[in-house]
N, C-alpha and C positions, 0 to 999 in steps of 0.2 A: 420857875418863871413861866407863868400860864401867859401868851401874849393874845389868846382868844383866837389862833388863825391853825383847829382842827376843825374838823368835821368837813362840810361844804368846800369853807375856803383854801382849802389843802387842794381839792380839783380844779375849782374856779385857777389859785395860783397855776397849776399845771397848764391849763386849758389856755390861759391868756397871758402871764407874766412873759415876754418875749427871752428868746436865749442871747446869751452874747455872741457879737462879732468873732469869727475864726482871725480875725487880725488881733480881738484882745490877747487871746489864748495862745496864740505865738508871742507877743510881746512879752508878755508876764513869761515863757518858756524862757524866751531870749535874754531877758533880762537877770534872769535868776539861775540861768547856763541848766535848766533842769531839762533831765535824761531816763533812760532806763532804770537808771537805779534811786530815783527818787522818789520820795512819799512827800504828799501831800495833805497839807487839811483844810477842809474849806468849811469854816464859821459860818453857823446862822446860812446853811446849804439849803431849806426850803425844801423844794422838790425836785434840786440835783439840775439846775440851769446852767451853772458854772464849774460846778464836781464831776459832773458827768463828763462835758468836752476835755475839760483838764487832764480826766484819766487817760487818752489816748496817748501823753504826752509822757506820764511817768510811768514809775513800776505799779501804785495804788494812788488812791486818793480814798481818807476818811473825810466824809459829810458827817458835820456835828449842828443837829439844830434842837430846840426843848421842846418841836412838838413832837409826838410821834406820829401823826396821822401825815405829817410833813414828809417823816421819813419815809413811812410806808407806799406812800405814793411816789418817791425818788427811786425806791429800790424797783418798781417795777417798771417805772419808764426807763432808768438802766437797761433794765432785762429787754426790755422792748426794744433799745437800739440796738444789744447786742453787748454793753461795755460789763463786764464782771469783776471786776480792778477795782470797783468801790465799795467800801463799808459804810456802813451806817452808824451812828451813836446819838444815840439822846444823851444831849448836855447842854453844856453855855461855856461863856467865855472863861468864867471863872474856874471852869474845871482841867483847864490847861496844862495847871501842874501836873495834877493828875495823870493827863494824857500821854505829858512827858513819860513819867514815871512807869507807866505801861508799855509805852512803847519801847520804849530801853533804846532808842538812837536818834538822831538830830534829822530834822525834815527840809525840805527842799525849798518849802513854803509855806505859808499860812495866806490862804485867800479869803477875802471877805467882802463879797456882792451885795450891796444894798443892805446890808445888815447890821453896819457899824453903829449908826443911832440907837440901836435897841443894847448896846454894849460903853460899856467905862471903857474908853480907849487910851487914857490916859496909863489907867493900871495894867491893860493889856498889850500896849507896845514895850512899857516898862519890862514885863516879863516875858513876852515874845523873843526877846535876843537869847536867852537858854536853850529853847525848843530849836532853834535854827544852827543846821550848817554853815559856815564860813561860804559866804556868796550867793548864798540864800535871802530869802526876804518876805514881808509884808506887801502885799497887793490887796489894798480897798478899792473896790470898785463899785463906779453907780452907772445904771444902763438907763439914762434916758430921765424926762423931767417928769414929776406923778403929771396927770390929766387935767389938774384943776389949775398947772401955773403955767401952762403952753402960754407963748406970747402970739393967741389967735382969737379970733373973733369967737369961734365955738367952745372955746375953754372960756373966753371970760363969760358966755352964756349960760354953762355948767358951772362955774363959781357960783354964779347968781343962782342959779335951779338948785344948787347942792345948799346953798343959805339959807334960803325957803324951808326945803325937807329937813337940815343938821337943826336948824334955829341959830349954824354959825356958820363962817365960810370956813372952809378948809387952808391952811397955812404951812401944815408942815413938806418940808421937803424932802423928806426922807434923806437928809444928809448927802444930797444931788448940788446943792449952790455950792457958789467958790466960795466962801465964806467958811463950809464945814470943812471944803477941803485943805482952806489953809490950815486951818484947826492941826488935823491929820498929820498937815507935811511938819507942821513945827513941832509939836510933840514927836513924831517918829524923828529929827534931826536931835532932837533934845535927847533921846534916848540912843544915840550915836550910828543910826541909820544915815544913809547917803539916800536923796531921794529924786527921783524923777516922777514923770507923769507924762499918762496916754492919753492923745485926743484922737477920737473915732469920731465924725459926723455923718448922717443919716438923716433921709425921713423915710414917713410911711404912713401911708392912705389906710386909714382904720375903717371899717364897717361900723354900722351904728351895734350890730352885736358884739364886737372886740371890744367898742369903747365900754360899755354895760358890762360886759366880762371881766375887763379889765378897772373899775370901779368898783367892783364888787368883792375882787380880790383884794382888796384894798380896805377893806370894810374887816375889825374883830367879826369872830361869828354871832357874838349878841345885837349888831349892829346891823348883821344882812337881814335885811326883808322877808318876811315868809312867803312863800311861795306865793299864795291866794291873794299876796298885795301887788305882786311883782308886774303882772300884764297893766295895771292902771297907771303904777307908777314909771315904768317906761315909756308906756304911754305918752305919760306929761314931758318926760325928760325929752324924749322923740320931737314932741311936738316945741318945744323952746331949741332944740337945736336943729332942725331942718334947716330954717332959713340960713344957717352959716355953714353947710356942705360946700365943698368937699372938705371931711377932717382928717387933713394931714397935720401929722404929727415931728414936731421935732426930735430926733434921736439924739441927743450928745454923749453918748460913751465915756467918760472919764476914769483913770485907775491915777491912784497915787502908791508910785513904788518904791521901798523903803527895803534896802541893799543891806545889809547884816557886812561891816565892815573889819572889824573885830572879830 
């Protein structure tokens, strides 16, 4: 599953994708009674946002995502904080079995930051209850709304600016609205999960470089700009959102936690 997010936007993601709240990464602990002796795996891990703070909590944490340049740059921002506790694997969701079968013992959790839309969640909660210990659980989480559907005067300016440049406006929400997440809670209940959910609120005052960083991670790598277009076309984006400075951003934090009851 090539999803086009090696090369460039492996740093870009590093450099601007924000980490989660220390209040998620206690909750998802608390919720799921996880300890010393737990293993963890965190789906579609990116560049270790969510893998990385998690490992302080258990015994390891496997990051599983299809790209490798994804991985590559997780293992050494790890190394850079200090955390050794985590693995890497290039995979996908559907290799779970698999995982099980290697692992040879039931995990603490299965985490999945912003990455659920790129996955069949339907077949994946189905068989997530095998891989989990008894009081264990599924945590989907989404950190914050993408840039182009803020409820602000400078977002609906970038809507308009990103229409112009796409030839379309951007619509997805990366599985961030309550709509996906109801999705989430009724299939994980259907698959005999007990479920709750975290609400974290936040903002934060982005720079016109965060915002561009953050846009660009957000971009497949056939879709980022080459270099030699990049100074003109910021340029333009610059110049359409000036006038609605300062751009604060809305954070809404949301996890949907789904309890392994059985």
């Amino acid at each position: 599953m090539d999803l086009g997010f090696g090369g460039e936007i492996s740093d870009l993601y590093h450099r601007f994708r924000r980490g989660y709240p220390p209040e998620l990464i206690r909750a998802v602990a608390e919720a799921f009674s996880l300890g010393g002796d737990d293993l963890v795996i965190d789906l579609g891990c990116g560049t270790g946002q969510l893998a990385t703070p998690m490992a302080r909590q258990v015994r390891a944490v496997i990051g599983v995502d299809p790209e490798p340049d994804m991985l590559a740059r997780a293992r050494s921002a790890a190394l850079e904080q200090g955390v050794s506790n985590v693995g890497w694997m290039v995979g996908k969701d559907t290799d779970l079995p698999l995982l099980q079968s290697l692992l040879g013992e039931r995990v603490g959790a299965l985490t999945i930051g912003q990455a659920l839309h790129w996955m069949d969640h339907e077949t994946l909660f189905a068989t997530a209850g095998a891989l989990l210990r008894p009081g264990g659980g599924i945590a989907v989480v989404s950190n914050g709304i993408p840039l182009w559907l803020q409820d602000s005067d400078w977002s609906r300016a970038l809507r308009a600016w990103l229409q112009d440049w796409l030839g379309a406006g951007p619509t997805n929400s990366c599985g961030t609205d309550e709509d996906a997440r109801q999705r989430y809670a009724e299939s994980m209940i259907a698959n005999g999960f007990e479920v709750s959910q975290v609400k974290i609120d936040s903002t934060e005052e982005l720079d016109f470089d965060h915002l561009v960083g953050g846009l660009y991670s957000s971009l497949s790598v056939d879709r980022l700009p080459p270099p030699e277009e990049r100074a003109e076309l910021e340029a333009s984006l610059r110049s359409a959102l000036d006038p609605h400075r300062p751009y604060v951003e809305d954070v809404p934090v949301r996890a949907v936690l789904g309890t392994k009851i059985t």
